[in-house]
C-alpha positions as CSV (number, residue, x, y, z in Angstrom):
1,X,-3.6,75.9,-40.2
2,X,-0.4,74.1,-38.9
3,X,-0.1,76.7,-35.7
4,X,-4.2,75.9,-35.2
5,X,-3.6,72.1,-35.1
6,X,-0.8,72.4,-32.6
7,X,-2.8,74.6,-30.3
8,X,-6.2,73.0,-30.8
9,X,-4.3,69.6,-29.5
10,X,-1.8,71.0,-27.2
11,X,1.2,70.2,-28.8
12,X,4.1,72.6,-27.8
13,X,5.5,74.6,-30.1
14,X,9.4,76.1,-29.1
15,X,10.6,79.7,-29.3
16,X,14.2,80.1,-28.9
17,X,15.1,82.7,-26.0
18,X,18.5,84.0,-24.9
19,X,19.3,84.2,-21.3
20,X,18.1,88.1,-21.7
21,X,15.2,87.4,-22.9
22,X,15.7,88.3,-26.3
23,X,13.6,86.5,-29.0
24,X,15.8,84.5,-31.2
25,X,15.9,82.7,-34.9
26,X,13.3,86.0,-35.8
27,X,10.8,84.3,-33.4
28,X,10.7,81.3,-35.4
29,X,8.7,78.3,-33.6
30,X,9.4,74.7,-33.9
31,X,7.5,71.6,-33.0
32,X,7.1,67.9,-33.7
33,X,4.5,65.5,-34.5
34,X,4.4,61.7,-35.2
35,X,7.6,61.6,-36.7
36,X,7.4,65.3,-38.4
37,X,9.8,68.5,-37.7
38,X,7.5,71.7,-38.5
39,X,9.7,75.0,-37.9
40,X,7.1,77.9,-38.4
41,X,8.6,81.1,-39.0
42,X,7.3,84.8,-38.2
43,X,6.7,85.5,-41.8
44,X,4.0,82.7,-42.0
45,X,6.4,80.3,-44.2
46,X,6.2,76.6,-42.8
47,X,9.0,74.1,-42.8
48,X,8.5,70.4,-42.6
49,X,11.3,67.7,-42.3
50,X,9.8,63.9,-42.4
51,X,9.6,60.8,-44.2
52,X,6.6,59.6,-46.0
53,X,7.8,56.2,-44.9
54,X,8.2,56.4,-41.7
55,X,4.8,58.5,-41.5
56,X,3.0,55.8,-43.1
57,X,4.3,53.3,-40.6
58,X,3.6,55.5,-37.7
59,X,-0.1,56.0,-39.2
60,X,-0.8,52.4,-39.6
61,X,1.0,50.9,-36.3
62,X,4.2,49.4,-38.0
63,X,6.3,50.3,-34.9
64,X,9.2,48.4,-33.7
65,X,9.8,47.2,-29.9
66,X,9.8,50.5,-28.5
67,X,7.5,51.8,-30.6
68,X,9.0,53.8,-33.0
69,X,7.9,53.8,-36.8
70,X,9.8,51.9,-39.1
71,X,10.5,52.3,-42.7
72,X,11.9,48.6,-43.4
73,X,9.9,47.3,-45.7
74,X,8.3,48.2,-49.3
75,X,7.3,51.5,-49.9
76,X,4.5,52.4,-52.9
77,X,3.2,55.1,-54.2
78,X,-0.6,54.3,-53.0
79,X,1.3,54.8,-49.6
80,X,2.6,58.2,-50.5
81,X,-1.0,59.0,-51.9
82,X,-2.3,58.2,-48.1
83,X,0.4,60.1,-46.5
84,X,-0.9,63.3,-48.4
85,X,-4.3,62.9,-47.8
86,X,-3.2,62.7,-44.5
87,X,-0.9,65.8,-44.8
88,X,-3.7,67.9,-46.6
89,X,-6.5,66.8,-44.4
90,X,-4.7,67.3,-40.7
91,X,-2.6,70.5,-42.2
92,X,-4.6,71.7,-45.2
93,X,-1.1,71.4,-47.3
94,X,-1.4,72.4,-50.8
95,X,1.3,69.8,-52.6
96,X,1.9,72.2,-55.4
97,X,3.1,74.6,-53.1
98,X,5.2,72.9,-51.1
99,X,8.7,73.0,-52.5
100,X,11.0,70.0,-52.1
101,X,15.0,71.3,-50.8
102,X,16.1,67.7,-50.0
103,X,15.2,64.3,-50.6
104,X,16.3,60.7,-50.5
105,X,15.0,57.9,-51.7
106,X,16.5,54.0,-52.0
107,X,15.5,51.0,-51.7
108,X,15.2,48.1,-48.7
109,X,16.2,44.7,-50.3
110,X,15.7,41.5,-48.2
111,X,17.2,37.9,-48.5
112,X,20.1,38.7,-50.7
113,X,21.5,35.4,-50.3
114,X,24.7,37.0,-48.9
115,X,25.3,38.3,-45.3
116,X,24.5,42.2,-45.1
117,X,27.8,42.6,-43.1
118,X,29.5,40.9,-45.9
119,X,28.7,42.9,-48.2
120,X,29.4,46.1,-46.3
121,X,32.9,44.7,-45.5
122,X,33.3,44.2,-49.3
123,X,32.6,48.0,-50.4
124,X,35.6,49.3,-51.6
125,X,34.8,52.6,-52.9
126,X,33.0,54.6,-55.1
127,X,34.6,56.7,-58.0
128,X,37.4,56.6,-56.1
129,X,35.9,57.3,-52.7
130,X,36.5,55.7,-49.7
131,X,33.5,55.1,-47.5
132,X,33.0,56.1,-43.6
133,X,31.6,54.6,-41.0
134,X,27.8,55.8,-40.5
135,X,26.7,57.0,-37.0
136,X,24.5,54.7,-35.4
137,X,21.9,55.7,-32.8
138,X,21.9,52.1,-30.6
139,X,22.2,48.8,-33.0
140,X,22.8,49.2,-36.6
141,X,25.7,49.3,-39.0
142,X,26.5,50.9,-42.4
143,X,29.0,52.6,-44.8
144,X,28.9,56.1,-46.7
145,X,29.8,58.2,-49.3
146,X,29.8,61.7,-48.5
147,X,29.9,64.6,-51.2
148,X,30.0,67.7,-49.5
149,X,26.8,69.5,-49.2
150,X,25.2,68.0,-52.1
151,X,25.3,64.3,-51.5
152,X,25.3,61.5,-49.5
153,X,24.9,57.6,-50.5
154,X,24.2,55.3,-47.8
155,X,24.6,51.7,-47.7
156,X,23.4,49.8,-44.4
157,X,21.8,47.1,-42.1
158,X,18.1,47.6,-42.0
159,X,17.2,44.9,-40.0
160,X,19.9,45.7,-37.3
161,X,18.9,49.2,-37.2
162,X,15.1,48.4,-36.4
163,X,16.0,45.5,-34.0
164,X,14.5,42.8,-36.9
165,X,15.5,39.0,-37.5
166,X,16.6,38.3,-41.0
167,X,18.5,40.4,-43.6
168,X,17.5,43.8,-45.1
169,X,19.9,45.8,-47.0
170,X,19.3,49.4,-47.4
171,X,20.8,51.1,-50.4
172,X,19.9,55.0,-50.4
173,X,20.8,58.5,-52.4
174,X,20.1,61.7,-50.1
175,X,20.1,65.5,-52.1
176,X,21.3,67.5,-49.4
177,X,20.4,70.1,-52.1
178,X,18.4,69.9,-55.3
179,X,20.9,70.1,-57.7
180,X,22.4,66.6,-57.6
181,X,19.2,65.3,-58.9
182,X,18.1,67.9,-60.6
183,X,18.0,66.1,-63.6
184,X,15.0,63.7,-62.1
185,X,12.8,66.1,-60.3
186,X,14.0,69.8,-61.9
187,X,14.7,72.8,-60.3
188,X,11.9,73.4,-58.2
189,X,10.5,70.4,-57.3
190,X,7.1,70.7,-55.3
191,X,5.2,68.0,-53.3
192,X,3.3,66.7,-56.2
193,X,5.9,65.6,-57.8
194,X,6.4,62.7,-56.7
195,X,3.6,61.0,-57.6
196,X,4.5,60.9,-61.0
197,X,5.7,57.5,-62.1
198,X,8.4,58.9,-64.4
199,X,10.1,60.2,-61.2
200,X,9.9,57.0,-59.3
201,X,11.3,55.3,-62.7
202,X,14.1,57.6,-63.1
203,X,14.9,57.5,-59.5
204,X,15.1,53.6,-59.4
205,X,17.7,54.3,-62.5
206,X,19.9,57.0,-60.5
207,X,20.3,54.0,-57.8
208,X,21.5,51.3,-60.6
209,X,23.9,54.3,-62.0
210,X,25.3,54.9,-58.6
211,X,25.4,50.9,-57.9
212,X,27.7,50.4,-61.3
213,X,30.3,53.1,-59.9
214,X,30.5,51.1,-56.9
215,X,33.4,48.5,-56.4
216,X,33.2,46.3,-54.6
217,X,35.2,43.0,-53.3
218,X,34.5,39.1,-53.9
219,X,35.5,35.4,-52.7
220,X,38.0,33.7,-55.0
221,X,39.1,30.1,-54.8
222,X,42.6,29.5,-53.9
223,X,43.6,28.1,-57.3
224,X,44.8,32.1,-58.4
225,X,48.0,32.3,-59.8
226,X,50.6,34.7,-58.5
227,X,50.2,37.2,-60.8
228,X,46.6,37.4,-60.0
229,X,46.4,37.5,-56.8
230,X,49.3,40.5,-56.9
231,X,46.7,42.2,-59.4
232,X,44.0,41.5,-56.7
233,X,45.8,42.8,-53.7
234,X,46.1,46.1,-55.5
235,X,42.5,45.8,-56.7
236,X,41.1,45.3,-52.8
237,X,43.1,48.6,-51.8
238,X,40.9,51.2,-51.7
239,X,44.1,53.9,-51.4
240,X,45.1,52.5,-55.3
241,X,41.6,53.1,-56.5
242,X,41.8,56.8,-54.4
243,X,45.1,57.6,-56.3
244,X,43.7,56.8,-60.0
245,X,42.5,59.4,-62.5
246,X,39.0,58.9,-63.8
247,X,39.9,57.2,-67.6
248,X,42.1,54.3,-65.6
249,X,39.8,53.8,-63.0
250,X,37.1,53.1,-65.4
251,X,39.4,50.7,-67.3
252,X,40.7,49.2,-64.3
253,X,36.8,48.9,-63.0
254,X,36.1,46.8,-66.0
255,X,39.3,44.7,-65.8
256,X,38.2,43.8,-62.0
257,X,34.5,43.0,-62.6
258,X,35.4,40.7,-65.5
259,X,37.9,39.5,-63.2
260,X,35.1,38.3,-60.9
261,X,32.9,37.1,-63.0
262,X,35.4,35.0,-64.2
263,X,37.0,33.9,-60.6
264,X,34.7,35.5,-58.4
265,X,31.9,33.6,-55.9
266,X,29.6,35.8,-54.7
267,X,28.9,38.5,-57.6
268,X,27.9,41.4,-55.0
269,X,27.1,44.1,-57.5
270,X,25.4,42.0,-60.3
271,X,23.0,40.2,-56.9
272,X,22.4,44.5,-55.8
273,X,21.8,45.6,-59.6
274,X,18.8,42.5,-60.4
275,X,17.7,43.2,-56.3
276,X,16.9,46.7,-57.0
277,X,15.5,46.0,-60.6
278,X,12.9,44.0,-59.1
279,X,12.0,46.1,-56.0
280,X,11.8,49.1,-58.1
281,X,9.5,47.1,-60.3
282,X,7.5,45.6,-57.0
283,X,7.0,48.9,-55.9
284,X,5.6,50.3,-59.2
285,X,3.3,47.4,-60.0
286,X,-0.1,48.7,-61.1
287,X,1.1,52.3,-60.7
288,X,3.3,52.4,-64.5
């Protein structure tokens, strides 16, 4: 059905070809449509690679200024209902027998009441992490955790990356494989899936788990005492919080957050943890 829709509207569909002329990837064929990666391979197995959001988006006309979809603002699951009947009517998908091998989901929270670069400058790691620098295609800015090839958590401007006034913060988990959140969706997570509410639920509460192992830094008045801003020097080093074993980082965790809710101004983590309470319950309204 996929191969049909491609040639009944002449969208090109890639075979890979060495400079002999030998058929490569087992004469596997890819192509792309609003937003979707198919990869269609000789055995009659289809791969897709998309986001529901960002398909939406493109669907409806939410484009930015060169018309590309975006995926800044709320996402429900009446607009992942829409999205497959999209899916099933243009492609005939089943959606329990499409098996999920990666997926992220997050949240985009606007008006935070602090600056979005602020708050990036402020991460200082997570379970002992250090964050990286994401890659940026044009404007945009963000930090990362990276896990290998299980997981990645993603912290970044929304607004700068699609070009928008105002501030959006994006705060995102990506499976690279199943296994890191196996516990939500199983181990062989199909389509369908995901419109259960419990899954959108327990996802909202894997983002608020990964938000308390965050650290992150504050504002303090001047009026610290030497002592205290020794302790806070080490507490702002990101290396010290790299060298600790799991039991003291915990302790030390908790000695620095009731540190800053005692001295601290802006409260980064406790504004992120009630941001994405309330988006997570936005999103679900009507649906749990």
């Amino acid at each position: 059905m996929v191969e049909d829709f491609f040639v009944q509207y002449g969208i090109p569909l890639a075979i890979k070809i060495s400079q002999e002329g030998e058929v490569l990837d087992f004469g596997k064929k890819t192509g792309e449509y609003k937003g979707i990666e198919f990869a269609l391979s000789a055995n009659g197995g289809i791969k897709m690679s998309f986001s529901p959001h960002k398909l939406y988006n493109e669907l409806n006309g939410v484009v930015n200024r060169v018309g590309k979809a975006m995926n800044h603002d709320r996402f429900t699951p009446d607009k992942l209902i829409d999205v497959f009947d999209w899916l099933t009517d243009n492609f005939a998908l089943g959606l329990d027998n499409c098996y999920l091998h990666q997926i992220e989901f997050g949240v985009n929270l606007p008006d935070l009441g602090i600056e979005t670069s602020k708050i990036l400058d402020y991460i200082i790691s997570y379970k002992g992490k250090r964050s990286k620098e994401m890659e940026t295609k044009g404007l945009g800015r963000g930090e990362k955790f990276v896990f290998g090839k299980y997981c990645v958590i993603k912290i970044y401007d929304k607004a700068l990356q699609n070009g928008l006034f105002g501030s959006i913060l994006r705060f995102e988990f990506k499976a690279k494989k199943i296994q890191p959140v196996e516990p939500i969706f199983g181990k062989h997570p199909v389509l369908s899936d995901l419109l259960l509410p419990h899954i959108w639920l327990q996802c909202g509460k894997k983002l608020l788990s990964t938000l308390d192992l965050c650290i992150f830094n504050d504002d303090f008045d001047n009026g610290l005492t030497v002592a205290q801003r020794a302790k806070l020097a080490q507490w702002r080093n990101p290396k010290v919080w790299e060298a600790m074993k799991a039991d003291k980082r915990c302790k030390q965790k908790k000695a620095f957050e009731k540190f800053i809710g005692a001295y601290g101004k802006l409260h980064i983590k406790q504004t992120l943890k009630a941001a994405i309470e309330n988006e997570v319950r936005e999103m679900l309204d009507g649906y749990v």
